[in-house]
mmJSON file of the N, C-alpha and C atoms, coordinates in Angstrom:
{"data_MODEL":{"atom_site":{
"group_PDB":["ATOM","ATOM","ATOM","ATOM","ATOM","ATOM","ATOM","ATOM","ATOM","ATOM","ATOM","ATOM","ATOM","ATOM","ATOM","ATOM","ATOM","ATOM","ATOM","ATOM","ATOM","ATOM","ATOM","ATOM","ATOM","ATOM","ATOM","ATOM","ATOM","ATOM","ATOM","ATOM","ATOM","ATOM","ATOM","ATOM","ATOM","ATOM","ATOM","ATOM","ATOM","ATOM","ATOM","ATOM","ATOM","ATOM","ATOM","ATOM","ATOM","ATOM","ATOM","ATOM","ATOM","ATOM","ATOM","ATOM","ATOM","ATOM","ATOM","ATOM","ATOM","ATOM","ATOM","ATOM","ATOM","ATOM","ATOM","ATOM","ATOM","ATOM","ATOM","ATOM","ATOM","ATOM","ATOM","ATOM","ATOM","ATOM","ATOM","ATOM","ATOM","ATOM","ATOM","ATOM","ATOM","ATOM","ATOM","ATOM","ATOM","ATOM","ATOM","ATOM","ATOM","ATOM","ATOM","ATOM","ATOM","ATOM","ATOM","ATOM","ATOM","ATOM","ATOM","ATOM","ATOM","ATOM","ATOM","ATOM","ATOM","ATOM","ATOM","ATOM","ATOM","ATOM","ATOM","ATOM","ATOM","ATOM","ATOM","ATOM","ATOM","ATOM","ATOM","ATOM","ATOM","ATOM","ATOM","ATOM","ATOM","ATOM","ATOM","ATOM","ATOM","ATOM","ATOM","ATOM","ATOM","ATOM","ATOM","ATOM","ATOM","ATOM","ATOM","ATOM","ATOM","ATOM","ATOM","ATOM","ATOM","ATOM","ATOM","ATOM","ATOM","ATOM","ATOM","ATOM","ATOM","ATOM","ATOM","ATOM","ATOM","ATOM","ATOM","ATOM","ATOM","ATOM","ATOM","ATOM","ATOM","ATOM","ATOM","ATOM","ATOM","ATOM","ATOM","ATOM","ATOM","ATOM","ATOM","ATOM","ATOM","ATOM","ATOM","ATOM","ATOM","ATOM","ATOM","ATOM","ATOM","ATOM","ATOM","ATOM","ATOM","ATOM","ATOM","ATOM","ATOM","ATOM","ATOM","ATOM","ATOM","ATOM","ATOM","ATOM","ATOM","ATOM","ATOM","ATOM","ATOM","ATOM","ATOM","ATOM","ATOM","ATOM","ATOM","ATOM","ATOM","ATOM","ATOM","ATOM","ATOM","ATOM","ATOM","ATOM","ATOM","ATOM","ATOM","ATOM","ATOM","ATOM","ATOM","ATOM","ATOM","ATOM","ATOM","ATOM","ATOM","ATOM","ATOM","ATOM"],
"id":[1,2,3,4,5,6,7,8,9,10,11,12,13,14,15,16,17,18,19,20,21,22,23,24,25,26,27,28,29,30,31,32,33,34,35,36,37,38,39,40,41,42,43,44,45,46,47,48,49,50,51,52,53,54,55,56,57,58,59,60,61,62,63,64,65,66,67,68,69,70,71,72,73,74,75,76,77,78,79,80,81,82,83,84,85,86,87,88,89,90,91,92,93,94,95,96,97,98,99,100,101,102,103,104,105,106,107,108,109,110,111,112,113,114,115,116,117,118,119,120,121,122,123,124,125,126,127,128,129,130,131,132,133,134,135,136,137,138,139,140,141,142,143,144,145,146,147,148,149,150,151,152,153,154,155,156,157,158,159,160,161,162,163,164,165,166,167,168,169,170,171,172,173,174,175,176,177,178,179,180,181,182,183,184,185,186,187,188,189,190,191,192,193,194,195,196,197,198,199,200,201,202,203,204,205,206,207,208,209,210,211,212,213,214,215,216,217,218,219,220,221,222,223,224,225,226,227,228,229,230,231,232,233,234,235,236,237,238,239,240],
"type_symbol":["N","C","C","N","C","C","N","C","C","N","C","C","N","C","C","N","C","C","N","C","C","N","C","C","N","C","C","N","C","C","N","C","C","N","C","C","N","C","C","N","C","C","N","C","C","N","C","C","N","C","C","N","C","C","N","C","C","N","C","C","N","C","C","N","C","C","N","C","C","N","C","C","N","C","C","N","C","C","N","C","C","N","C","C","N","C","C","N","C","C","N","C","C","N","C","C","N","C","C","N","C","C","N","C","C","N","C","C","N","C","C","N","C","C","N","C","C","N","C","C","N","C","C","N","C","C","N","C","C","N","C","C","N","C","C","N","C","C","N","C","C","N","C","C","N","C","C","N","C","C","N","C","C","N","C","C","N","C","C","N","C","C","N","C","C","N","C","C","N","C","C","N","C","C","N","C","C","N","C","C","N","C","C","N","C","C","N","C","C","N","C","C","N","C","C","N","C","C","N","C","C","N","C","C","N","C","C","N","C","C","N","C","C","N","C","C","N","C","C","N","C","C","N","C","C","N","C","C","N","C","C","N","C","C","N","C","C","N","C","C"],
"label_atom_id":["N","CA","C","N","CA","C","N","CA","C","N","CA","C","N","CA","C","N","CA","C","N","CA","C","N","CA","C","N","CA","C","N","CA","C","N","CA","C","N","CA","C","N","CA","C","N","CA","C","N","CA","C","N","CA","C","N","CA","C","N","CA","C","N","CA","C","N","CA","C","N","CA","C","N","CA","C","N","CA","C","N","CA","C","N","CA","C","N","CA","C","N","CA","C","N","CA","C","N","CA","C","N","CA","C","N","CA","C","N","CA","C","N","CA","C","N","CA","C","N","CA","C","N","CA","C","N","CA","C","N","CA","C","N","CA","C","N","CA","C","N","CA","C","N","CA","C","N","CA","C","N","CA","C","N","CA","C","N","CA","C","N","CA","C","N","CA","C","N","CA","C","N","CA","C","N","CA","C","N","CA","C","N","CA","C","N","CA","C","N","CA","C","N","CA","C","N","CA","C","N","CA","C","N","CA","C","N","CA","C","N","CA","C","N","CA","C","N","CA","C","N","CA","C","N","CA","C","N","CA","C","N","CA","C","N","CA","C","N","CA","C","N","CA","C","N","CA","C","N","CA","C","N","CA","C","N","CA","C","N","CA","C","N","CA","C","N","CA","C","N","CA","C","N","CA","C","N","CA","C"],
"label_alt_id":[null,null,null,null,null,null,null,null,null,null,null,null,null,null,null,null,null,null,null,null,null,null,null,null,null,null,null,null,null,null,null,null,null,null,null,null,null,null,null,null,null,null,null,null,null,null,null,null,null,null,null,null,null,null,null,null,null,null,null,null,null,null,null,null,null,null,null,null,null,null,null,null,null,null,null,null,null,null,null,null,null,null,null,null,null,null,null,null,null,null,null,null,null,null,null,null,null,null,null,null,null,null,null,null,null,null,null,null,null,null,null,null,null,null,null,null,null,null,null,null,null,null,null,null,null,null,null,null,null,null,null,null,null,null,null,null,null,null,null,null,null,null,null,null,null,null,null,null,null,null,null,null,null,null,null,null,null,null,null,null,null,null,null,null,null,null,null,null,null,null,null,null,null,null,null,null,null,null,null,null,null,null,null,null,null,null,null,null,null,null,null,null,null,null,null,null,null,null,null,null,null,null,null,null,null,null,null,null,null,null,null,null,null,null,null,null,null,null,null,null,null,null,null,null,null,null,null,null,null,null,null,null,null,null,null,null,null,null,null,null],
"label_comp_id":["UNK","UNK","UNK","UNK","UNK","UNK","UNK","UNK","UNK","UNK","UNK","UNK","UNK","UNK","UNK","UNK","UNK","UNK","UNK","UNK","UNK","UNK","UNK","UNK","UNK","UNK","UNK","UNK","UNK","UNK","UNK","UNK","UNK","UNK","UNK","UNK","UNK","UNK","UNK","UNK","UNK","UNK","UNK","UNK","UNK","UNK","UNK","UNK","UNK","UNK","UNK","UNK","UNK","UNK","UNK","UNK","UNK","UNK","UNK","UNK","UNK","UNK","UNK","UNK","UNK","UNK","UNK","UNK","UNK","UNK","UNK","UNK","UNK","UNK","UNK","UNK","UNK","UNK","UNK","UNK","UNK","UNK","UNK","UNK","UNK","UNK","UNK","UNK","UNK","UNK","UNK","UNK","UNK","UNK","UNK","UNK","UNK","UNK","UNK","UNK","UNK","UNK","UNK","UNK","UNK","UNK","UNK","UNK","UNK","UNK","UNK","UNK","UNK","UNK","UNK","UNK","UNK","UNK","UNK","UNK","UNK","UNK","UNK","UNK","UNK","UNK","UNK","UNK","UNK","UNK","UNK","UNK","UNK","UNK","UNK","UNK","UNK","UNK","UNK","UNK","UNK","UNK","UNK","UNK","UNK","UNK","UNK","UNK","UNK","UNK","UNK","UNK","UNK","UNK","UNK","UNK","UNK","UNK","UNK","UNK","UNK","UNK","UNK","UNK","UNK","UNK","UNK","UNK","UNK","UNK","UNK","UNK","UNK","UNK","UNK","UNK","UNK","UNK","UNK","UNK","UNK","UNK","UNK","UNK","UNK","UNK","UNK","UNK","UNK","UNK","UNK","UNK","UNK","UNK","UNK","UNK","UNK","UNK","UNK","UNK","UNK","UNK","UNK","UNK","UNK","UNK","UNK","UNK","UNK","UNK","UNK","UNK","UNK","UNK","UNK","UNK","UNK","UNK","UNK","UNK","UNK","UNK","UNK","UNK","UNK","UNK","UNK","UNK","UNK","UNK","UNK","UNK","UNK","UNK","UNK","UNK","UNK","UNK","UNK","UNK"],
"label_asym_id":["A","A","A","A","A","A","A","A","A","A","A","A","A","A","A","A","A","A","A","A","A","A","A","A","A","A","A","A","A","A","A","A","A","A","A","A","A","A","A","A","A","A","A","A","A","A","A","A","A","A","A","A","A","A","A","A","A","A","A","A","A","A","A","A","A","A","A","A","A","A","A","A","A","A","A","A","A","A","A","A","A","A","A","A","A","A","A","A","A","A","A","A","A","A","A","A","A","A","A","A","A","A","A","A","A","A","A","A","A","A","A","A","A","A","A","A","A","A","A","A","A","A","A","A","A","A","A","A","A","A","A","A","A","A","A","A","A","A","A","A","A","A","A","A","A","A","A","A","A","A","A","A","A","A","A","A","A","A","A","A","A","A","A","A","A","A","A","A","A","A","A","A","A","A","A","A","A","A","A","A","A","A","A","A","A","A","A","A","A","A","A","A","A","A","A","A","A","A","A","A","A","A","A","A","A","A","A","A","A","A","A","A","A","A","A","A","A","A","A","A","A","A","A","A","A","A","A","A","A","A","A","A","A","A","A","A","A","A","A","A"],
"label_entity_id":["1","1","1","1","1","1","1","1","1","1","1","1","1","1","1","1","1","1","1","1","1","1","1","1","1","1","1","1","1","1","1","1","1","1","1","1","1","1","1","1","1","1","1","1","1","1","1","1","1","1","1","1","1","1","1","1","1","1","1","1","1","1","1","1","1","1","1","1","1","1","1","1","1","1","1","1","1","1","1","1","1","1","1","1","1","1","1","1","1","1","1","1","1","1","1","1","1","1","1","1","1","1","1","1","1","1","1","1","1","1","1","1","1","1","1","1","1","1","1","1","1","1","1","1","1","1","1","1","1","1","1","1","1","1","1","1","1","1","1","1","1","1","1","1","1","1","1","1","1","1","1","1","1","1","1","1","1","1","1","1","1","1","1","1","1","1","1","1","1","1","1","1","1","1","1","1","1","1","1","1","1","1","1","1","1","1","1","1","1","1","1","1","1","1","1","1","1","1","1","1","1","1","1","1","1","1","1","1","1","1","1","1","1","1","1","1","1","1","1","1","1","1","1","1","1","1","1","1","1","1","1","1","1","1","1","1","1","1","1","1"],
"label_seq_id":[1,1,1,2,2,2,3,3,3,4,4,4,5,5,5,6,6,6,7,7,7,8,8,8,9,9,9,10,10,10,11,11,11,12,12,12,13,13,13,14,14,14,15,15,15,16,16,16,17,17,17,18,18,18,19,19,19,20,20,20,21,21,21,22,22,22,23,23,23,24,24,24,25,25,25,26,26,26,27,27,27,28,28,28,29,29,29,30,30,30,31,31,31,32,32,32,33,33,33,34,34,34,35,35,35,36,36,36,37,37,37,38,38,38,39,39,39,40,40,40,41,41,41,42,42,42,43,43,43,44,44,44,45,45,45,46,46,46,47,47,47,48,48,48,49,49,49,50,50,50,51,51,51,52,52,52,53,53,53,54,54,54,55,55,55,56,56,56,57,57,57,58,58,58,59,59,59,60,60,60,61,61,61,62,62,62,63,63,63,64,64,64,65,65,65,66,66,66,67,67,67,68,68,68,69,69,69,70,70,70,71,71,71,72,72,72,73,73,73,74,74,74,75,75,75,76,76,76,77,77,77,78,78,78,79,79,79,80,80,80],
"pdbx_PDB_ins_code":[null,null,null,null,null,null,null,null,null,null,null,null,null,null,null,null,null,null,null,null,null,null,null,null,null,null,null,null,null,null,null,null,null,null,null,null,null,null,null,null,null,null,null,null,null,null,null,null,null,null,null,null,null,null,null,null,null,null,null,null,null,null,null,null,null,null,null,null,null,null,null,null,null,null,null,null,null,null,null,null,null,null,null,null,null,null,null,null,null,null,null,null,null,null,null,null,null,null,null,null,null,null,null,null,null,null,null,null,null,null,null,null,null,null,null,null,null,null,null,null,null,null,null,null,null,null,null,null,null,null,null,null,null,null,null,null,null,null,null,null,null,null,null,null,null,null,null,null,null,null,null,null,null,null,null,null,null,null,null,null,null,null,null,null,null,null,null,null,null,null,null,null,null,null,null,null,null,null,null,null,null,null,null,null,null,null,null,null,null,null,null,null,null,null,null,null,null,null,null,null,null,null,null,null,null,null,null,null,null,null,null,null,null,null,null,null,null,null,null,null,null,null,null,null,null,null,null,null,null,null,null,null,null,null,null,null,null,null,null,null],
"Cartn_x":[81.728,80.77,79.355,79.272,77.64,77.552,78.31,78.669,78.371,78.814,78.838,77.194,76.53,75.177,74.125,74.532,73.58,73.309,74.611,74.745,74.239,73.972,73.258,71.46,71.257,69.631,69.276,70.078,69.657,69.107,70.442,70.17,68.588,68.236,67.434,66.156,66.106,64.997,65.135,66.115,65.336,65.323,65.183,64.67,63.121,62.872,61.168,60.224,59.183,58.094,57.878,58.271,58.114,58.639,58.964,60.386,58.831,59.788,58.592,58.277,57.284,56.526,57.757,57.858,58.982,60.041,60.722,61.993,62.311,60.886,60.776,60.805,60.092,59.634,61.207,62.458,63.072,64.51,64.498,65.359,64.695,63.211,63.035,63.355,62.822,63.165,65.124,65.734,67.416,67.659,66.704,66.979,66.636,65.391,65.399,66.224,66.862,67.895,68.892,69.799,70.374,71.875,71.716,73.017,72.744,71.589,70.978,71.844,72.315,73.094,72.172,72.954,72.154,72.562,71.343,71.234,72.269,72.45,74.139,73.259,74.465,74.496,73.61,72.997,72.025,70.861,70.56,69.514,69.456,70.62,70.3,70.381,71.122,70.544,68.891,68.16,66.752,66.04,66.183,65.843,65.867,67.44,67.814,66.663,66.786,65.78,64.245,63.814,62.567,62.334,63.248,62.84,63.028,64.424,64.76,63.581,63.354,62.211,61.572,60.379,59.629,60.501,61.239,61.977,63.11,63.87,64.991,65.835,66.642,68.114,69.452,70.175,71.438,72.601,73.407,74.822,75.778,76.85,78.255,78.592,79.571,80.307,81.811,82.471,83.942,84.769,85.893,87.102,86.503,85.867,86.076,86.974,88.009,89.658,90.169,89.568,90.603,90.333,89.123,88.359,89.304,89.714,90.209,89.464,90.034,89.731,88.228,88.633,87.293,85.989,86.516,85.443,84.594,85.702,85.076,84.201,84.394,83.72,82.502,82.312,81.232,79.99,80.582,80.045,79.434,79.77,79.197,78.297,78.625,77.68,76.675,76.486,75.623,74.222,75.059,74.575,73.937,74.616,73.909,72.247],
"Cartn_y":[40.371,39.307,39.831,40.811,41.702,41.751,42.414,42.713,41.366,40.165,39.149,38.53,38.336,37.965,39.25,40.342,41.246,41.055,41.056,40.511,39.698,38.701,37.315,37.942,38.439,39.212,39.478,40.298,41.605,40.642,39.87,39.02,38.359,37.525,36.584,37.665,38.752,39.589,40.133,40.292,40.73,39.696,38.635,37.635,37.303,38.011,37.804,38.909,37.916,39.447,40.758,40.404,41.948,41.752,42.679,42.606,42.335,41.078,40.612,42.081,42.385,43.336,43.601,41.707,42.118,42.467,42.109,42.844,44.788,44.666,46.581,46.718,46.6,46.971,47.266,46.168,45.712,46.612,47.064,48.393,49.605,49.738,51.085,51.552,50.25,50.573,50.932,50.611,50.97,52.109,52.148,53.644,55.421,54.967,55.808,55.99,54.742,54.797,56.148,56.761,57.765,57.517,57.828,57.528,56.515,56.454,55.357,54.506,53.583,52.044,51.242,50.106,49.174,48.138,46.94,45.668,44.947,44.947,44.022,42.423,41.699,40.435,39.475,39.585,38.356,39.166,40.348,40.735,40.302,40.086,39.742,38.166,37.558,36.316,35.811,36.876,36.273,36.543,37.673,38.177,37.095,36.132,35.175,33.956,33.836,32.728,33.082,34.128,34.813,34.347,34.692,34.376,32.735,32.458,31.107,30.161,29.639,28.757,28.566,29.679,29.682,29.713,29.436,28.894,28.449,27.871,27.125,27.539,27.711,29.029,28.213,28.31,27.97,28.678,28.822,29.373,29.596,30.351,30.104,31.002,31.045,32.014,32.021,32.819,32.622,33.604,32.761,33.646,33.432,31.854,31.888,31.92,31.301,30.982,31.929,33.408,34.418,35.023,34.789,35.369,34.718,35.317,34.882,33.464,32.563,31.351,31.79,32.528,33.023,33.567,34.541,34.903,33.821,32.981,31.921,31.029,30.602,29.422,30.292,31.679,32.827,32.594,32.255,33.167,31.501,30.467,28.969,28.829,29.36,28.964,29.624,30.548,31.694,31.212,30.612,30.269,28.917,28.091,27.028,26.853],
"Cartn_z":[139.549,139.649,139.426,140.026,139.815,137.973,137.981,136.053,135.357,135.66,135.085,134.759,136.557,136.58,136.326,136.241,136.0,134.536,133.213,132.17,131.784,132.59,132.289,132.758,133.76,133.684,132.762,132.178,130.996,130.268,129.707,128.473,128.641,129.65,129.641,129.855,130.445,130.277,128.742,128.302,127.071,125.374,126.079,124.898,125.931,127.046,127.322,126.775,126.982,126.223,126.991,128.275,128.951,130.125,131.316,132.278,133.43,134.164,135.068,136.194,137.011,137.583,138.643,139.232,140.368,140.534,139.18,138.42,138.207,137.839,137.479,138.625,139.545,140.741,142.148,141.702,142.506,141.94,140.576,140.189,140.288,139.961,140.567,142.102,142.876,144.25,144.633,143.322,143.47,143.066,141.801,141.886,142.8,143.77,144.275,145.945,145.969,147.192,146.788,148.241,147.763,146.685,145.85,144.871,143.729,143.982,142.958,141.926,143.452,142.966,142.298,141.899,141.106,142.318,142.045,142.75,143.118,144.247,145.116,144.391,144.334,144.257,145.001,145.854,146.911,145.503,145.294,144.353,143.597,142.478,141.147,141.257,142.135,141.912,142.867,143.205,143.367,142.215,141.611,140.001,139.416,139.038,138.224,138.818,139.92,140.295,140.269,139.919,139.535,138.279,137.078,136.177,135.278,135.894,134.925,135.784,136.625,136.369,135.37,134.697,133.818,132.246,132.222,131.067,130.327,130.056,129.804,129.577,130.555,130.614,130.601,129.632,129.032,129.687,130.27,129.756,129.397,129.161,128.371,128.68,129.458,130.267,129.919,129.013,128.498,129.618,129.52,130.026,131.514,132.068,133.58,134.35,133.639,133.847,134.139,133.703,134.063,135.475,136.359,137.44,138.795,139.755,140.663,141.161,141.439,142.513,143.363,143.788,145.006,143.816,143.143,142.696,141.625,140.897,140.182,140.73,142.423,143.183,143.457,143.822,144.262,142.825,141.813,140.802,140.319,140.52,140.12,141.455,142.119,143.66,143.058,142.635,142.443,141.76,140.385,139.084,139.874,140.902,141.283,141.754],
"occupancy":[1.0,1.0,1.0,1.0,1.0,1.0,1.0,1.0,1.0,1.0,1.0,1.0,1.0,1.0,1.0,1.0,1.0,1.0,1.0,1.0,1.0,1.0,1.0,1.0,1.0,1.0,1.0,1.0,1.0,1.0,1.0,1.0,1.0,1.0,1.0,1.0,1.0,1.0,1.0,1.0,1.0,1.0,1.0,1.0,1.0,1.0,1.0,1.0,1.0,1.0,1.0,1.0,1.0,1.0,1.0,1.0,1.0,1.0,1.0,1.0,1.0,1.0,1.0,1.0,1.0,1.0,1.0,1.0,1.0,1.0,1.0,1.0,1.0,1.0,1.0,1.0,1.0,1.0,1.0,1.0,1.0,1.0,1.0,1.0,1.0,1.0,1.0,1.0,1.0,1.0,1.0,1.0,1.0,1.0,1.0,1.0,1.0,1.0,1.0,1.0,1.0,1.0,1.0,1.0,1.0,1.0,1.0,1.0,1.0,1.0,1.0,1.0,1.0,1.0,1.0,1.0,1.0,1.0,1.0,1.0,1.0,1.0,1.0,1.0,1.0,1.0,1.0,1.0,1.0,1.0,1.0,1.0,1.0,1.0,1.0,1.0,1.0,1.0,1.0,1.0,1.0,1.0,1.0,1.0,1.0,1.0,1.0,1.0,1.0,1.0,1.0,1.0,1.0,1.0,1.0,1.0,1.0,1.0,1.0,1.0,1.0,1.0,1.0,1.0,1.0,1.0,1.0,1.0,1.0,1.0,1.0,1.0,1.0,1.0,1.0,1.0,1.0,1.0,1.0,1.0,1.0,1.0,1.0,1.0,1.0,1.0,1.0,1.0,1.0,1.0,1.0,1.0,1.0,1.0,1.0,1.0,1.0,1.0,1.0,1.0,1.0,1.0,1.0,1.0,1.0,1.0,1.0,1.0,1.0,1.0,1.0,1.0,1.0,1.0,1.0,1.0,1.0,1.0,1.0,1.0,1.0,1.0,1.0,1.0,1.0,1.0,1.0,1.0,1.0,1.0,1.0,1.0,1.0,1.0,1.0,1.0,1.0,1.0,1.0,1.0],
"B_iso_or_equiv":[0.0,0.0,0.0,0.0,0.0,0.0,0.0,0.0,0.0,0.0,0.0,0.0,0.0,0.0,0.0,0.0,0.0,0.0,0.0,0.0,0.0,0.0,0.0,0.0,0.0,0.0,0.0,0.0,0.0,0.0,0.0,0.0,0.0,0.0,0.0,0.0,0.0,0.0,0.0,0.0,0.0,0.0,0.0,0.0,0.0,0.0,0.0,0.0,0.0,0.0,0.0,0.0,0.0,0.0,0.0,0.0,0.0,0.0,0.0,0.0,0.0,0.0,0.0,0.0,0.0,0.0,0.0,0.0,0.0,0.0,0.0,0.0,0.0,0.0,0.0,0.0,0.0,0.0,0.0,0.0,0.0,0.0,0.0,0.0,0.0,0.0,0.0,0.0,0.0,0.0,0.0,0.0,0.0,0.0,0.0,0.0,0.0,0.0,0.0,0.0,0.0,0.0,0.0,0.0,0.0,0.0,0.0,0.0,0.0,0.0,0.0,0.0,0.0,0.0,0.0,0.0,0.0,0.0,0.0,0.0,0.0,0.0,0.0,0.0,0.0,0.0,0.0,0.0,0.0,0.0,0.0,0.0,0.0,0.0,0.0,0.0,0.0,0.0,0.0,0.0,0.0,0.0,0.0,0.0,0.0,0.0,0.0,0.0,0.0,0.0,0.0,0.0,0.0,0.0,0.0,0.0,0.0,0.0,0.0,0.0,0.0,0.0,0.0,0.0,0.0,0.0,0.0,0.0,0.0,0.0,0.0,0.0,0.0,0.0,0.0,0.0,0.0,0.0,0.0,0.0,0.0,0.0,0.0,0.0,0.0,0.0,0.0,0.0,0.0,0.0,0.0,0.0,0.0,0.0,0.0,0.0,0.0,0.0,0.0,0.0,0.0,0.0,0.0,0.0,0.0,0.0,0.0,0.0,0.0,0.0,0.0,0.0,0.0,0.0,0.0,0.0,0.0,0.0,0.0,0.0,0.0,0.0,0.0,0.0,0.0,0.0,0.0,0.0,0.0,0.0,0.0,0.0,0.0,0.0,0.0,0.0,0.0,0.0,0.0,0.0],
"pdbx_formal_charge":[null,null,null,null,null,null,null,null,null,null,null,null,null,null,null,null,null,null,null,null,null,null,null,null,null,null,null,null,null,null,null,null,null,null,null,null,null,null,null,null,null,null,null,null,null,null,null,null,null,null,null,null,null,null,null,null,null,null,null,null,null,null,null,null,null,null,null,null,null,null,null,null,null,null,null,null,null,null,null,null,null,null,null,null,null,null,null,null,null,null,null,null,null,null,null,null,null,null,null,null,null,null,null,null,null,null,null,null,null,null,null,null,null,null,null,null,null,null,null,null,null,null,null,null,null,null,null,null,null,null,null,null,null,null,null,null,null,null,null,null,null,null,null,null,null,null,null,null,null,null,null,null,null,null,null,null,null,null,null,null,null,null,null,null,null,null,null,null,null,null,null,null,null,null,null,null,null,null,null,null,null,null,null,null,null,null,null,null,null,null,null,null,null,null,null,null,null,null,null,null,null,null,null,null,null,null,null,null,null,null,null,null,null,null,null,null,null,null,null,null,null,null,null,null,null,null,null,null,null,null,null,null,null,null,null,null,null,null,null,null],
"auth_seq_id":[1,1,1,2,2,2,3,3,3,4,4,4,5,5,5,6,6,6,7,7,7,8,8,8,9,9,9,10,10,10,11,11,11,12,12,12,13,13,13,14,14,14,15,15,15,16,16,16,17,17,17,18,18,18,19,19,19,20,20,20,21,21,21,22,22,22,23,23,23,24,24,24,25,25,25,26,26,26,27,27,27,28,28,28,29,29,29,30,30,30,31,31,31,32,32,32,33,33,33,34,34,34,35,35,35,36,36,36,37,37,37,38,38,38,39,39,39,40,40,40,41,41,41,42,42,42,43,43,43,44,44,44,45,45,45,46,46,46,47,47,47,48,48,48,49,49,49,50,50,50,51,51,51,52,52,52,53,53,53,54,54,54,55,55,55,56,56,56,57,57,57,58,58,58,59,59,59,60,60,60,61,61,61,62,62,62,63,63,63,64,64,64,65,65,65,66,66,66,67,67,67,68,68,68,69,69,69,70,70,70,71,71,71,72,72,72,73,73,73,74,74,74,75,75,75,76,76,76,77,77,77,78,78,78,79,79,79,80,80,80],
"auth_comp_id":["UNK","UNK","UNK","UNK","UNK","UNK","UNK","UNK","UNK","UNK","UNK","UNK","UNK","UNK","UNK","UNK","UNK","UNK","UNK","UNK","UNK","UNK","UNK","UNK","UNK","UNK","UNK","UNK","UNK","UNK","UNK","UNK","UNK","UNK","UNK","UNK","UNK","UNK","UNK","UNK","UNK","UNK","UNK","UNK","UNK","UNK","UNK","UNK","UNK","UNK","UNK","UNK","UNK","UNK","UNK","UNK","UNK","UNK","UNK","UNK","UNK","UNK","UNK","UNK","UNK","UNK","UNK","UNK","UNK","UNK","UNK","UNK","UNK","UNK","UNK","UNK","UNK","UNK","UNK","UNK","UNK","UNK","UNK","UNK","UNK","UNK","UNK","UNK","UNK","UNK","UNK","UNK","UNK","UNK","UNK","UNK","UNK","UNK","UNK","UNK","UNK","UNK","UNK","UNK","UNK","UNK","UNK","UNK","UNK","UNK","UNK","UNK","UNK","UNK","UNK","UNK","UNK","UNK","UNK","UNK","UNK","UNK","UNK","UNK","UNK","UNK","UNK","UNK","UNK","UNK","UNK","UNK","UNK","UNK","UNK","UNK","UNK","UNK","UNK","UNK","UNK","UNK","UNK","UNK","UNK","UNK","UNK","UNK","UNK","UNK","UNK","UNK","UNK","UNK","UNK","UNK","UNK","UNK","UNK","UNK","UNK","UNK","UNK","UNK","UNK","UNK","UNK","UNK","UNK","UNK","UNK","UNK","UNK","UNK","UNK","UNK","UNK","UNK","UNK","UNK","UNK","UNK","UNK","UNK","UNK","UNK","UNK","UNK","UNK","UNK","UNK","UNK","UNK","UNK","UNK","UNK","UNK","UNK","UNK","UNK","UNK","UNK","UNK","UNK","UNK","UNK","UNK","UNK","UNK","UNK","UNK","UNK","UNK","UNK","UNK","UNK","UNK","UNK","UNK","UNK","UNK","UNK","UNK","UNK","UNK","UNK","UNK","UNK","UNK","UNK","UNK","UNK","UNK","UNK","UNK","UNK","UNK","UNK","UNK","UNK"],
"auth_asym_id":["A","A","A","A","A","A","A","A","A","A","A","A","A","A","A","A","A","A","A","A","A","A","A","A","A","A","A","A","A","A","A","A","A","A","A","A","A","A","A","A","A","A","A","A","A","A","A","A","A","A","A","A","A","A","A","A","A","A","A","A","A","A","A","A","A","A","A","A","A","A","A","A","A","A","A","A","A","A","A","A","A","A","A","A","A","A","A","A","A","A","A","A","A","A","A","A","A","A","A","A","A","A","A","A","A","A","A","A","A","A","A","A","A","A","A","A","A","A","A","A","A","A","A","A","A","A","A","A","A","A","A","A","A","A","A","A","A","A","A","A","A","A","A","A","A","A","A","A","A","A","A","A","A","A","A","A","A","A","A","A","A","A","A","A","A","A","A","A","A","A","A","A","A","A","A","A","A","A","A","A","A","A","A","A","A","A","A","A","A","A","A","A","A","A","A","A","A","A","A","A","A","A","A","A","A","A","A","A","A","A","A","A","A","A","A","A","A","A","A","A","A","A","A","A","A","A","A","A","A","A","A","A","A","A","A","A","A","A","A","A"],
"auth_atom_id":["N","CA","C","N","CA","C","N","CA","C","N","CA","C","N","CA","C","N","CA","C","N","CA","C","N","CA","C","N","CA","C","N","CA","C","N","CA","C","N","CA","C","N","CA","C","N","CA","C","N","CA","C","N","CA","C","N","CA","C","N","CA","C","N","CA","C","N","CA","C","N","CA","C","N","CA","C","N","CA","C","N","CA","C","N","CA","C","N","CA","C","N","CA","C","N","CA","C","N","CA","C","N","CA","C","N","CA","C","N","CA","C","N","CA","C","N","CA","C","N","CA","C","N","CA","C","N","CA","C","N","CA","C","N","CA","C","N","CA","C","N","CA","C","N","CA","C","N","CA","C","N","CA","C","N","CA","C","N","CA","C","N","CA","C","N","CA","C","N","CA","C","N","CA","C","N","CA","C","N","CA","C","N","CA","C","N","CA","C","N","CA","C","N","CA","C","N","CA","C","N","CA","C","N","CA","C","N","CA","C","N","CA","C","N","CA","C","N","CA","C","N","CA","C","N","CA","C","N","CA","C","N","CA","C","N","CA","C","N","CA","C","N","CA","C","N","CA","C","N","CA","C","N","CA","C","N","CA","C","N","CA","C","N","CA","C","N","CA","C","N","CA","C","N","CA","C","N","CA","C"],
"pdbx_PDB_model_num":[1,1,1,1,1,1,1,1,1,1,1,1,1,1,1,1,1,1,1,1,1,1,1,1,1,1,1,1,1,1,1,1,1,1,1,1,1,1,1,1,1,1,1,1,1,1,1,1,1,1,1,1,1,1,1,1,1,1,1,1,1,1,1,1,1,1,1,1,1,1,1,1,1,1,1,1,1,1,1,1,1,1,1,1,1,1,1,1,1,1,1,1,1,1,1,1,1,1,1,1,1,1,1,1,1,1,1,1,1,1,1,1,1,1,1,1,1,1,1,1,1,1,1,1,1,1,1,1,1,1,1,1,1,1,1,1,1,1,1,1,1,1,1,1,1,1,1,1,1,1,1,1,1,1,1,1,1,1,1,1,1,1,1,1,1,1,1,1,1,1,1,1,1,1,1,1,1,1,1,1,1,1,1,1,1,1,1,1,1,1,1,1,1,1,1,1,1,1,1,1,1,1,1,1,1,1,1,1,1,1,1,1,1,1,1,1,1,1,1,1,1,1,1,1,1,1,1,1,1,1,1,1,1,1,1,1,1,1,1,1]
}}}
């Protein structure tokens, strides 16, 4: 699920002109934790709600059908 909405970040940061401050700011701070994980899920969807406001975000998400029950209802809540 992280993989899925992090996927969907990337994308929408990089059709912008530059990666918002709080965005850089909110993976550098991951990377210097010890083991330097990337952003749990409550993260990337405040990221996602950071940026889609300011502009008209589409999606198309294939092969939902194949995601367990739980993780499919997790992952539309998310996007909600």
């Amino acid at each position: 699920m992280v993989s899925i909405l992090g996927s969907l970040l990337r994308q929408i940061i990089g059709g912008m002109e530059g990666v918002p401050e709080e965005i850089s700011r909110a993976f550098q701070e991951q990377k210097n934790v010890i083991g330097g994980r990337g952003p749990w899920l409550p993260d990337i969807v405040k990221m996602l709600q950071t940026v889609t406001p300011s502009l008209p975000t589409f999606a198309c998400i294939d092969a939902l059908d194949e995601c367990t029950t739980a993780h499919r209802v997790k992952l539309l809540n998310s996007l909600n």
